[in-house]
C-alpha positions as CSV (number, residue, x, y, z in Angstrom):
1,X,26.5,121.7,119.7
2,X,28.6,121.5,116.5
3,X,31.6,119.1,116.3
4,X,35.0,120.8,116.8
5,X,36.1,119.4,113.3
6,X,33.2,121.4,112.0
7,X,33.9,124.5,113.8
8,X,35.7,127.1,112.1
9,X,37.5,128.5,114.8
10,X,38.9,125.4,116.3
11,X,39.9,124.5,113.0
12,X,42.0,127.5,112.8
13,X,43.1,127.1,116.0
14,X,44.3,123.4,115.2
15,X,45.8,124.5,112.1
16,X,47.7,127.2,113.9
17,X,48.6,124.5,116.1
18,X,50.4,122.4,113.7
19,X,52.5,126.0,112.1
20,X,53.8,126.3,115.6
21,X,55.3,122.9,115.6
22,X,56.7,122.4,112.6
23,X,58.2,126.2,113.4
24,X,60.0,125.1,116.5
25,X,61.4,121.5,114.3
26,X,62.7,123.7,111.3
27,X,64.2,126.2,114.1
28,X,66.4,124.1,115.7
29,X,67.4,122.3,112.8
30,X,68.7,125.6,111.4
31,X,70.1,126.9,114.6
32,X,72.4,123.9,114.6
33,X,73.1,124.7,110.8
34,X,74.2,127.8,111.4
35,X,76.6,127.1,113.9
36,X,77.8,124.1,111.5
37,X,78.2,126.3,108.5
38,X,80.0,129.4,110.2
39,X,82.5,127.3,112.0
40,X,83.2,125.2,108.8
41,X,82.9,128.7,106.6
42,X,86.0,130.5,108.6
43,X,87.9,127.9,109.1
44,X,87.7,126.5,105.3
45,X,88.0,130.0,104.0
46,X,84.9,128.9,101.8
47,X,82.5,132.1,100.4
48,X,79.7,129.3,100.0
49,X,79.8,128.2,103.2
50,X,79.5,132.1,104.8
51,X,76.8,132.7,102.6
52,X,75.2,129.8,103.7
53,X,76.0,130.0,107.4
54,X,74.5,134.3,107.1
55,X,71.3,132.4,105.1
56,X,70.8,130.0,108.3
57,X,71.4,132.7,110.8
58,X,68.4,134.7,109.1
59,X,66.3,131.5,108.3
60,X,66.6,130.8,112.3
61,X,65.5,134.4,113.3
62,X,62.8,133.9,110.6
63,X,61.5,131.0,111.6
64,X,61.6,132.6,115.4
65,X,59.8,135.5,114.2
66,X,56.8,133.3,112.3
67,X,56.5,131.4,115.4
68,X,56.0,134.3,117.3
69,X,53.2,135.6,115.1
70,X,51.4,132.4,114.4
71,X,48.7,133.5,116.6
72,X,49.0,137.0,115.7
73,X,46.7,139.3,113.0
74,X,47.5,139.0,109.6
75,X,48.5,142.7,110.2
76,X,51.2,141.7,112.4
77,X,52.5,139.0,109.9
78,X,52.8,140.9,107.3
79,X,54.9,143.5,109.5
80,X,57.0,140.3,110.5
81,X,57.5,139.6,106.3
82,X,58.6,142.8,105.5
83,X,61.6,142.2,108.6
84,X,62.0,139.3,107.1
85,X,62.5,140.1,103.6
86,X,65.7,143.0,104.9
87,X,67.3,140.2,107.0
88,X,67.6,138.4,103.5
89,X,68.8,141.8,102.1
90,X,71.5,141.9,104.5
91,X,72.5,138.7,104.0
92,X,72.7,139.1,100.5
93,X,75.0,142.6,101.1
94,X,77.5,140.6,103.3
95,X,78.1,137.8,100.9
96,X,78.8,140.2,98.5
97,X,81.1,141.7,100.8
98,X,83.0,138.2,101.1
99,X,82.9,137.8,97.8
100,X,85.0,140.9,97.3
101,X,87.2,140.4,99.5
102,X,87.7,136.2,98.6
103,X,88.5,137.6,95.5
104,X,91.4,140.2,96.1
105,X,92.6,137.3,98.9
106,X,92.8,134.7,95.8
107,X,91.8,132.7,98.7
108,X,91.3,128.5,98.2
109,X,89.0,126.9,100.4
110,X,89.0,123.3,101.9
111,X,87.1,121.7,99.5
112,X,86.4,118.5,101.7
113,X,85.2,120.6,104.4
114,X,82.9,122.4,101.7
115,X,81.2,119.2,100.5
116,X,80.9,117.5,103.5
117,X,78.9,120.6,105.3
118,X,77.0,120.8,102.2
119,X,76.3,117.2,102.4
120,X,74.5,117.5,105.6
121,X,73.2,120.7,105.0
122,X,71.2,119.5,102.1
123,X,69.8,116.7,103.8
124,X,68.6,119.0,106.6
125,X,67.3,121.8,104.2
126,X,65.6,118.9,102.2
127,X,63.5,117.7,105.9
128,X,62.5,121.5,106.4
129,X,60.8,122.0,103.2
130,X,58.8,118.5,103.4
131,X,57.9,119.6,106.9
132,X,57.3,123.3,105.4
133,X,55.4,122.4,101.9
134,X,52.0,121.2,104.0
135,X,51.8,124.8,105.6
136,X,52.9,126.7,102.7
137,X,49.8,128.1,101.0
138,X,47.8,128.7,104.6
139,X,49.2,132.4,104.8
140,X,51.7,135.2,104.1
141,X,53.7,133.9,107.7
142,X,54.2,130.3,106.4
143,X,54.6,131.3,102.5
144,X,58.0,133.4,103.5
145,X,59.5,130.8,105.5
146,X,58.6,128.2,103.0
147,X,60.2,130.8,100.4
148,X,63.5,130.9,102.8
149,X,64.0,126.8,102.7
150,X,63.1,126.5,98.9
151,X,66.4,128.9,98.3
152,X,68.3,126.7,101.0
153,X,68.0,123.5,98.9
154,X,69.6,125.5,95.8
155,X,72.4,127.4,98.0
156,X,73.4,123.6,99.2
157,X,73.5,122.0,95.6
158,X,75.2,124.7,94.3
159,X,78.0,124.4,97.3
160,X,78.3,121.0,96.5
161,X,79.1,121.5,92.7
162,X,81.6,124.4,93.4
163,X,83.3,121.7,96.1
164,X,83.7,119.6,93.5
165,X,85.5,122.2,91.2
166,X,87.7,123.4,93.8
167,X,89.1,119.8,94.4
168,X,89.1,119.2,90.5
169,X,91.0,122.6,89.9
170,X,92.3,123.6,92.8
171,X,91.4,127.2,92.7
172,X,89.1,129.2,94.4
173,X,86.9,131.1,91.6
174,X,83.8,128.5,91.9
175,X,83.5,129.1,95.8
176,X,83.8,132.7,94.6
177,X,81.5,132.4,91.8
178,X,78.8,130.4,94.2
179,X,79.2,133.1,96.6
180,X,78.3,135.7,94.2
181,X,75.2,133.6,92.7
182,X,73.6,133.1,96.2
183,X,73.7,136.7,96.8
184,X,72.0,137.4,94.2
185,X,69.3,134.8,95.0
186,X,69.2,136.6,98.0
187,X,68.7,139.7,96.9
188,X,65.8,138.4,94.3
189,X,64.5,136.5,97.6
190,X,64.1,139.4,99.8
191,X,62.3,141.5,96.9
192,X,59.8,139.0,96.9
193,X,59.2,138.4,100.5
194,X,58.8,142.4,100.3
195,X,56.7,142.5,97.5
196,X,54.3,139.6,99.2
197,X,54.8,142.1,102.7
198,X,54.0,145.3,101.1
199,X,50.7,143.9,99.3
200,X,49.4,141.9,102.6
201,X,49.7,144.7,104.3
202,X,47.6,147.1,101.9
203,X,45.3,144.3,102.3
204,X,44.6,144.4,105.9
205,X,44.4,148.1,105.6
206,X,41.1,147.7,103.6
């Protein structure tokens, strides 16, 4: 009788295995930054921070989603993509909303508050794509979520820098102007989640 390692199917199986895992870690990790960020986003008045606390919320029903399909057809997955790609969408629509609206309010956020959240988001965003990169060529499930945490590390960074200018001018344009940049990362996001959907599922069609 062969050897498991040697057996397709239970190497699939073990591989799976491992998605489901690391799916649970980077879930709870951004449960608990979404929470963080949409607290520290009201209460600062900061654009970046909504944007990024929206971003979390959908990266936690993502990451829900993937690890509901890992042991699903590649059929289903690329079903669960395409959902995945208008959550981003939506996101994207909302910040710009904010954005808007921050910038009729001429509203200044707490800058502190901003780089602090930032801080800690980056350092969690940072741990889920490390845990993420290992699965993220295995299939169209693990290649969108991997797509979701790459855009986390940038929507940090770019938090950071506009908490910076804030404290160094003292007006709220760069939160506004951060806000407005991540949307738009969003929006190029979600096209290509939907793009990667769309052809996946032509391809389990044939």
């Amino acid at each position: 009788m062969a050897d498991c390692c040697e057996d397709k199917a239970c190497a699939i199986e073990a591989m799976k295995a491992k998605q489901s895992k690391t799916l649970k870690i980077v879930l709870l990790i951004n449960t608990f930054l979404f929470l963080l960020t949409a607290y520290y986003g009201f209460t600062a008045h900061s654009t970046g921070l909504l944007s990024e606390s929206l971003d979390d919320f959908g990266d936690a029903v993502t990451y829900a989603l993937s690890l509901y399909v890992v042991y699903k057809s590649d059929q289903m997955k690329a079903k669960v993509a395409f959902i995945k790609g208008c959550l981003i969408l939506l996101g994207a629509v909302f910040v710009l909303v904010k954005v808007v609206q921050h910038s009729i309010d001429n509203a200044v956020p707490v800058f502190e508050a901003m780089g602090i959240v930032a801080l800690i988001a980056l350092l969690l965003n940072v741990t889920c794509l490390i845990l993420l990169t290992k699965h993220r060529d295995q299939d169209i499930n693990m290649s969108s979520v991997w797509e979701c945490s790459r855009n986390d590390i940038f929507n940090n960074a770019s938090i950071i820098l506009a908490a910076v200018l804030v404290g160094i001018t003292n007006l709220g344009w760069a939160d506004i102007a951060v806000g407005l940049v991540l949307s738009l990362l969003l929006i190029k996001s979600s096209v290509k989640v939907l793009k990667s959907a769309y052809h996946a599922s032509k391809n389990t069609r044939k």
